[in-house]
C-alpha positions in Angstrom: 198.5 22.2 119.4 197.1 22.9 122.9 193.2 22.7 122.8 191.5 25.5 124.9 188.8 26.4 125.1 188.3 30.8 124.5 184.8 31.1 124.2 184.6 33.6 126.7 188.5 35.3 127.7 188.9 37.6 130.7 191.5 39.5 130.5 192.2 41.7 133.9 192.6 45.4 134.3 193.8 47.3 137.6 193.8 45.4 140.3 194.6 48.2 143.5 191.8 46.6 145.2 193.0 42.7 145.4 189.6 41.8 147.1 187.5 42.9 144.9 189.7 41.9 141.8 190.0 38.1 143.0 186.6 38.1 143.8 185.0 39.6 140.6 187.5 36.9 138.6 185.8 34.6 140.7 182.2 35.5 139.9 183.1 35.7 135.9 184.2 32.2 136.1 181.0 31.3 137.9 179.0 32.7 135.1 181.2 31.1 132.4 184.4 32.9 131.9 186.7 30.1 130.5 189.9 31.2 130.4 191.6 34.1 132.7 194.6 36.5 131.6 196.3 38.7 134.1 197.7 41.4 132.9 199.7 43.7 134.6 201.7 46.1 132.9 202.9 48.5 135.9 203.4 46.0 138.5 206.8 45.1 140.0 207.9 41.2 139.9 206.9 40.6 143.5 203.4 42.0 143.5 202.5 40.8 140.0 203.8 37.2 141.2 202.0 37.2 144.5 198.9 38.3 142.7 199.1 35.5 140.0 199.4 33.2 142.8 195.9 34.2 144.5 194.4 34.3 140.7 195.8 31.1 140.2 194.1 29.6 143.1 191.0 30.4 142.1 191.2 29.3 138.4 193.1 26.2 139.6 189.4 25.4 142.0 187.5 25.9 138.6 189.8 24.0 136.2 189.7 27.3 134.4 193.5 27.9 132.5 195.4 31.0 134.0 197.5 32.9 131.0 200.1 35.3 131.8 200.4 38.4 129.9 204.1 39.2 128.9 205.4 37.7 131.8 207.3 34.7 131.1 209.2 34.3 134.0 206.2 35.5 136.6 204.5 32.3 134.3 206.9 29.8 134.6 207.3 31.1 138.6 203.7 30.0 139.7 203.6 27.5 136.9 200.9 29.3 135.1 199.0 27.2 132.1 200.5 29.7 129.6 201.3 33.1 128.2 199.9 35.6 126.0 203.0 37.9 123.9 202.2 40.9 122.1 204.4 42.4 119.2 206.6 43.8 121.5 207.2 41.4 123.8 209.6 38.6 123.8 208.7 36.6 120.0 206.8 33.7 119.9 209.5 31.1 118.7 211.7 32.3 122.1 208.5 32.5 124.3 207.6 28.5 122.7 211.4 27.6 123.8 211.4 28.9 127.2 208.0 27.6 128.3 208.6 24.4 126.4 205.6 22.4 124.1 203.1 21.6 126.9 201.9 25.5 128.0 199.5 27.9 126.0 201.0 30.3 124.1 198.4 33.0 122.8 199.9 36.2 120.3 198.5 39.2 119.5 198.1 39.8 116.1 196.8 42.8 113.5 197.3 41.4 110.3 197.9 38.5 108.5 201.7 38.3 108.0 201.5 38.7 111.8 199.3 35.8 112.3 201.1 33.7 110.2 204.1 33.8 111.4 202.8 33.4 114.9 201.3 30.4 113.9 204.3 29.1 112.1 206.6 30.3 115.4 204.4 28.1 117.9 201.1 29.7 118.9 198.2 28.1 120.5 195.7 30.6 119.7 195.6 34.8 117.9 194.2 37.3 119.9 193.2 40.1 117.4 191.9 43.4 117.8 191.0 46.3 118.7 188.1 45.5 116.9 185.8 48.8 118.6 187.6 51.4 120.5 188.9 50.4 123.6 189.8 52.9 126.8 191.6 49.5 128.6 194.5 49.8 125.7 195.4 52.8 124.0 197.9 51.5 121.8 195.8 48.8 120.3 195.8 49.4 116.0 192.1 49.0 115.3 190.8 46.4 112.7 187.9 46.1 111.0 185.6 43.7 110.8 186.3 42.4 107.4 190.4 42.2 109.0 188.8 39.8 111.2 187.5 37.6 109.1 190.9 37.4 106.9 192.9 37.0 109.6 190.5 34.0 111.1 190.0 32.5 107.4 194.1 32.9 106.8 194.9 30.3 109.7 194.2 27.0 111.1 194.6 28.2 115.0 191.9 29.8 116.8 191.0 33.8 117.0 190.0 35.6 119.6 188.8 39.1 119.4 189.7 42.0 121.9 188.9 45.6 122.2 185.8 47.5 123.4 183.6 44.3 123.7 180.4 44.4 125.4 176.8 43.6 125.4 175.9 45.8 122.9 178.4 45.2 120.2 179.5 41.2 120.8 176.9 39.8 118.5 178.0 41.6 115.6 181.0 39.6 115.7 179.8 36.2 115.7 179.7 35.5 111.9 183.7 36.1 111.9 184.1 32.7 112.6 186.0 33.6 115.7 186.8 31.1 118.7 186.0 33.6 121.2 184.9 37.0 123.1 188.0 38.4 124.9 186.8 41.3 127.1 188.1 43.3 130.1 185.8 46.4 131.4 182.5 44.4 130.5 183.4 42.2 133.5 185.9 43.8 135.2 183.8 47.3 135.7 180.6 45.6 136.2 178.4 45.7 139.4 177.2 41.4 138.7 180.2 39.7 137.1 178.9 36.8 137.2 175.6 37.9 135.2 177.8 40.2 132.7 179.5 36.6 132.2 176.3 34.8 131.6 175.5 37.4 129.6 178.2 37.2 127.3 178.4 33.6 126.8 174.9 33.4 125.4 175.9 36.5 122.9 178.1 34.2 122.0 176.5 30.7 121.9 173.6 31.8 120.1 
């Protein structure tokens, strides 16, 4: 299994503005994002993989691992450190194949026969969620927080937890035994990235 560490996840939201995307990325990893997800659902091929290339510069300064979302091919293009596959993507035992053993290959997951088989077809890590509401994902099946636990407590690869985290809520979650915060508006949308970040982490490290 590839060890990583998904304390605190970032995953990306609109990115119109390239300045101020790469440079709020930048600021979360100053204040302790540790791994960075692009996602990009509306993109075309070229702009999505000249994007990842300027994210990837940045999380390549800061040893921070970059993770694709959906993407394979943009993944294997900038020679990303992995990819993240939801239920609808491409499965997890192809995605494993195609990027062979060495990348990270994260899956979202809402239940336990999900999470197992993800585990059993390859995956590094779970993301699971959406574990409050969420305007970044509308499609995201809500869980509760007793799912959370199950799902964490029914496999031997780390969780992460997604959907409507943020300062308020994140320290409800920390007794889930979860590896991680993954959150996109409450450093994405915020005016001090790098504070929201510090923030976070201690949430989560307390």
């Amino acid at each position: 299994m590839n060890k990583i560490d998904l304390s605190l996840y970032l995953v990306t939201d609109n990115s119109d503005d390239v300045e101020k995307f790469l440079n709020t990325i930048e600021e979360g990893i100053k204040g302790g994002v540790t791994v960075v997800q692009i996602r990009e659902k509306t993109a075309e091929t070229l702009d999505f993989y000249e994007l990842a290339l300027k994210v990837k510069e940045i999380t390549t300064r800061y040893n921070v691992p970059l993770i694709i979302n959906d993407r394979v091919d943009v993944a294997l293009a900038i020679d990303a450190d992995g990819v993240h596959v939801g239920q609808s993507d491409l499965p997890c035992d192809v995605t494993r194949k195609l990027i062979g053993k060495d990348k990270i290959l994260g899956v979202s997951a809402a239940t336990i026969e999900e999470a197992k088989k993800a585990e059993r077809d390859g995956a590094d890590y779970i993301g699971t969620g959406a574990v409050f509401p969420t305007a970044t994902k509308d499609d995201a099946p809500s869980i509760t927080k007793e799912d959370l636990k199950e799902i964490v407590e029914s496999i031997n690869i780390p969780v992460v937890a997604i959907g409507g985290i943020n300062f308020d809520n994140a320290s409800t979650l920390i007794d889930t035994g979860i590896a991680g915060l993954s959150v996109v508006s409450a450093i994405m949308s915020s005016e001090n990235p790098k504070k929201s970040s510090e923030e976070l982490l201690n949430i989560f490290n307390s």
